[in-house]
N, C-alpha and C positions, 0 to 999 in steps of 0.2 A: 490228469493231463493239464499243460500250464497253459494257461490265455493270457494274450498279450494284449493290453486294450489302455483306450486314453481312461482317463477315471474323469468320471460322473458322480455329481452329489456333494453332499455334505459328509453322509456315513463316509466312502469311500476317501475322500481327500483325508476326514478325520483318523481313520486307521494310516494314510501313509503318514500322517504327523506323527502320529505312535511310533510306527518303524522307525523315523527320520532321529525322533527322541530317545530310541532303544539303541540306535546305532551310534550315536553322534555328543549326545548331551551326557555330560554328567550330574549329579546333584546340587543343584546352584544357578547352572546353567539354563538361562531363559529356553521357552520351546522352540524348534525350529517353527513353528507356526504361526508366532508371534514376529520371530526373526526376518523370517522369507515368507510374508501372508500371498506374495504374488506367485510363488512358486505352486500354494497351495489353494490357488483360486478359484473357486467353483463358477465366476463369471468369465477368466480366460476358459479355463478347461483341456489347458494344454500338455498335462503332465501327465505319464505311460506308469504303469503297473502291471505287473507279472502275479496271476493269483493263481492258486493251486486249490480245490476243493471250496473255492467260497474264498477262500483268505487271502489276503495281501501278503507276497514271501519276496517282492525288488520291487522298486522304487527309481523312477527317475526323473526329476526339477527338470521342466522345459518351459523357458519363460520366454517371451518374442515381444524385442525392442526395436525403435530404429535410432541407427546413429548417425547424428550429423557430421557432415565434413562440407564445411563452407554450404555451400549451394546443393549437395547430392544428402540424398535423406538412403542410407543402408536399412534394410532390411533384416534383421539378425535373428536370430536364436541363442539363450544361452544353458547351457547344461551343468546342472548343478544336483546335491543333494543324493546325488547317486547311491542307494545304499539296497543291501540285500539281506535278510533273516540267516544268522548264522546256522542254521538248520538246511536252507536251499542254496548254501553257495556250494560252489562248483560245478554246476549245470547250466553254464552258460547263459545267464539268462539280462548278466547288465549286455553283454557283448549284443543279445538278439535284442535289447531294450533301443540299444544303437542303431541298429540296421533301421528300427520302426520310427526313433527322432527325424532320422539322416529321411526318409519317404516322405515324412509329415513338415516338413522343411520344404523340401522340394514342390510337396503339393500347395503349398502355402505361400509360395513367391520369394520365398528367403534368398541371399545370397550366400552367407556366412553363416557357422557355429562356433560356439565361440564357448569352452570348455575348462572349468576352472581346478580340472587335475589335471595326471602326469601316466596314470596307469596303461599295460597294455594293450588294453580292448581299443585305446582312443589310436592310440599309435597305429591299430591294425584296420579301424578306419578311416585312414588319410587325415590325421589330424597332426598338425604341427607347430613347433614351436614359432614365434612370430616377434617382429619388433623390434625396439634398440630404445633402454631407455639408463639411465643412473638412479644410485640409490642412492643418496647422503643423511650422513647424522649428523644432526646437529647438537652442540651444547651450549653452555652457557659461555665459552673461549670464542665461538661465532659472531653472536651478533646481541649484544649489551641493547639494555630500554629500562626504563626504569619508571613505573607510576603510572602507566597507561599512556605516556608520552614518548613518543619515538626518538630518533634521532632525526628523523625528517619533518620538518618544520611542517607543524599545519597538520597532522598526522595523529589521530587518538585509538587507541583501540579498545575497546569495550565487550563483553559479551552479547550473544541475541536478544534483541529484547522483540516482545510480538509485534510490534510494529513497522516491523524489515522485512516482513515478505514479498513484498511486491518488488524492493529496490533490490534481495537479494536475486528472485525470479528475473530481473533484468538482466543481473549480474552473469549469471547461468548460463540466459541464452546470447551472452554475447560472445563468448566463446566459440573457435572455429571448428573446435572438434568436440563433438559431446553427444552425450544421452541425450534423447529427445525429454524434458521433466516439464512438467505443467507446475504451479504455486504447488495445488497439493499432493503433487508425486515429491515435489525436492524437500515440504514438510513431513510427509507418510516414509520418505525414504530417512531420513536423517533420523527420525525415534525408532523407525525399526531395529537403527545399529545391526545391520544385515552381519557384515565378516568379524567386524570388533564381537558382537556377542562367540563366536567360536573361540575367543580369546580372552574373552570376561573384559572386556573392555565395554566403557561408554562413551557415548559422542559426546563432546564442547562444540560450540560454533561458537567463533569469533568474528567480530566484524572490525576492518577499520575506517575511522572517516576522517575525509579529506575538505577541512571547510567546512564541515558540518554536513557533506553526503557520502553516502556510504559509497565504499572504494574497492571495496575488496572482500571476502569471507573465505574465510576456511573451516571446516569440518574436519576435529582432532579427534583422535580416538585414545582416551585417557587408562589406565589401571580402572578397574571399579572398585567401587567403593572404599577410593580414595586408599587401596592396598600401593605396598611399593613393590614390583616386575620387573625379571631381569630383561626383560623385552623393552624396548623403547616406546613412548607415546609416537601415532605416525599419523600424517597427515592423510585424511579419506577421499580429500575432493577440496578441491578450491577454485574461487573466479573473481575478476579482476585486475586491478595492475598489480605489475610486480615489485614496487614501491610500497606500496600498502600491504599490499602480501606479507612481505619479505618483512616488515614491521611486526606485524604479528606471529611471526615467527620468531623476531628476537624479541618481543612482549613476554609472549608462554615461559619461555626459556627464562629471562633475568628476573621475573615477579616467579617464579620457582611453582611456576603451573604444572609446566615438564622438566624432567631434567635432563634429558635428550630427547628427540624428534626430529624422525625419520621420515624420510619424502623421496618419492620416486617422480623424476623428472623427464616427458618423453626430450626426443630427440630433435624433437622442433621446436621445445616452448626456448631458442635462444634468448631471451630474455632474463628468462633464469636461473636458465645455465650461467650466464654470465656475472650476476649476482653470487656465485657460488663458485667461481673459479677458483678460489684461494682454500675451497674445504677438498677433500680428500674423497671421491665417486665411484663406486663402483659397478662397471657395465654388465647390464643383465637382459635379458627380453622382458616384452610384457607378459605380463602374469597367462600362465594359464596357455591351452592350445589351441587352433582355430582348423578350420574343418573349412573348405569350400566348395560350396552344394551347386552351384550353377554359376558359371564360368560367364556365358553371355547375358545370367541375369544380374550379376555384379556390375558387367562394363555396363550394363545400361541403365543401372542406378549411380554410377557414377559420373553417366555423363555432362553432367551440368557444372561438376568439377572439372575434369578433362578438358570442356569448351573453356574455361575460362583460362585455361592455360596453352591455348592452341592444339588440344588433342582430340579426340573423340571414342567413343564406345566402341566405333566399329575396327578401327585401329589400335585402342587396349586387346582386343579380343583377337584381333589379328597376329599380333605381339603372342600372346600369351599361350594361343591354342600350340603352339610348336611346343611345348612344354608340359610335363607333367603336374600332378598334381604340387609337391611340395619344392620343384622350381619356381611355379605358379606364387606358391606363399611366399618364397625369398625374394621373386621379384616385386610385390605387392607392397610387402612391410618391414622387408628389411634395408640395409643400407646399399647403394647400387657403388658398383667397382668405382677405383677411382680412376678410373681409363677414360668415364666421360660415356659410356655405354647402355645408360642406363636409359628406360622410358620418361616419358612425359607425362608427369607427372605423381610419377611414386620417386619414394615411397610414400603409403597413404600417411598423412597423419592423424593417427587411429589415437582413439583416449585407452589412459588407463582402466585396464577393468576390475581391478580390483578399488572400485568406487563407490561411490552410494546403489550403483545399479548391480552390484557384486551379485552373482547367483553359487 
């Protein structure tokens, strides 16, 4: 008979990094363990396993972050790692692993899940697609630099050196949408190389400074071991101005770092949209599907957002209760008609998740 239970210990976490590895890694391939240590954390403790006779036979990454949006701190979950023993599939048991995330969410004060596949099981839990963001390539025909020296006067870019964590850690939280990261979440996340390892990819960080203080960073995910990929270098996560940025992007590019790099840009960072007008975009949502677990515990983590645009919790939730669930998500994260119809203050401006916090 199969039990479904959170996993406890060392043993136990250690057998789902096996599975994680049996399913996922090929020869080469660093461990999921090393990749996602948080998924597999024996001090959260928030990851579900399906065992049969003693043994681990499914698997499924439940990692609980909050996101910032200006003033309102979310509450999330994100689902990842999903895998099951080619031996016990087809006995339902990622679908019943769902039903027990989606309870443990809800007992936990969560608002959102936040789901980094595309499969049936998520569909048939009210999960959906969500967001409005562009994709762009860049190459070396974009945006020329030459020598670590920009086109914008006063402007250098350099790689990490250990002495930037703090001005990077500034850099991070001054962003209006984001992962909540501490100094040593934004260093522990950046060596993990979370998504790039699924890709044999390694991180770069670049920094660039303005004056002599640092202005900007970005986190690229390069080929490893300096192989060449018909895949593009992409950019993971950046913060900063978009002057400094945007340097370091034609930096990588004309010192022949990358020879294309690819950036997913939401729908509100207009700043760099507009730097990027003249390149070629192609609209897509954000990554992945989002699931929402309690309707009036969202509006009321939001509201600090809301007030400061004349709205309130009680009036999001007012709004949104005449609604289903996946009207709910299009009105939250998607773009509102151009009739002028839309709420106060969506759509949220939610971060990319396929980020350093990627599950």
């Amino acid at each position: 008979m199969a039990t479904i239970c959170l996993l406890q210990g060392a043993a136990e976490l250690e057998e789902a990094i096996q599975l994680a590895d049996h399913v996922f890694r090929t020869n080469g391939q660093v461990s999921m363990g090393t990749a996602y240590p948080v998924v597999f954390s024996p001090s959260l403790g928030q990851s579900f396993g399906v065992f049969e006779d003693d043994k681990l036979v499914a698997f499924m990454g439940f990692v609980p972050a909050i996101i910032q949006i200006e003033k309102a701190r979310l509450h999330i979950y994100s689902v990842g790692a999903v895998c099951t023993h080619e031996e016990a599939r087809g006995r339902g048991y990622a679908s019943r692993l769902m039903s027990a995330v989606i309870e443990h969410a809800q007992a936990s004060g969560a608002s959102l899940i936040l789901v980094s596949g595309h499969r049936s099981i998520y569909a048939r839990a009210a999960c959906y697609p969500f967001g409005s963001m562009k994709r762009y390539v860049l190459d070396a025909s974009h945006m020329p630099a030459r020598n670590g020296q920009s086109a914008v006067s006063g402007i250098h870019v350099r790689k990490l050196q250990p002495t930037d964590w703090f001005r990077l850690t500034e850099l991070a939280r001054s962003r209006s949408s984001r992962y909540e990261q501490s100094l040593t979440d934004l260093a522990a996340l950046i060596q993990n190389e979370a998504y790039a390892s699924n890709v044999s990819f390694r991180h770069q960080v670049w920094v660039a400074e303005h004056d002599g203080e640092e202005a900007a960073f970005a986190v690229i995910a390069v080929p490893g071991n300096g192989k060449e990929s018909e895949r593009p270098s992409f950019v993971v996560e950046w913060a900063g101005g978009v002057e400094a940025l945007c340097a370091i992007y034609a930096h990588v590019i004309a010192t022949e770092e990358v020879k294309r790099l690819q950036l997913q840009v939401n729908w509100y960072e207009n700043e760099l949209q507009e730097c990027l007008t003249t390149i070629p975009g192609e609209s897509l949502p954000n990554s992945g599907l989002v699931h929402l677990v309690n309707l009036e515990q969202l509006c009321a983590q939001l509201d600090p957002y809301l007030r400061a645009r004349g709205g309130s919790a009680a009036e999001l939730t007012r709004r949104l209760e005449l609604l289903d669930d996946e009207q709910r998500i299009q009105a939250l994260f998607n773009m509102p008609a151009a009739d002028g119809s839309g709420i106060t203050g969506l759509p949220l401006p939610f971060p990319y998740t396929v980020g350093l916090n990627y599950v």
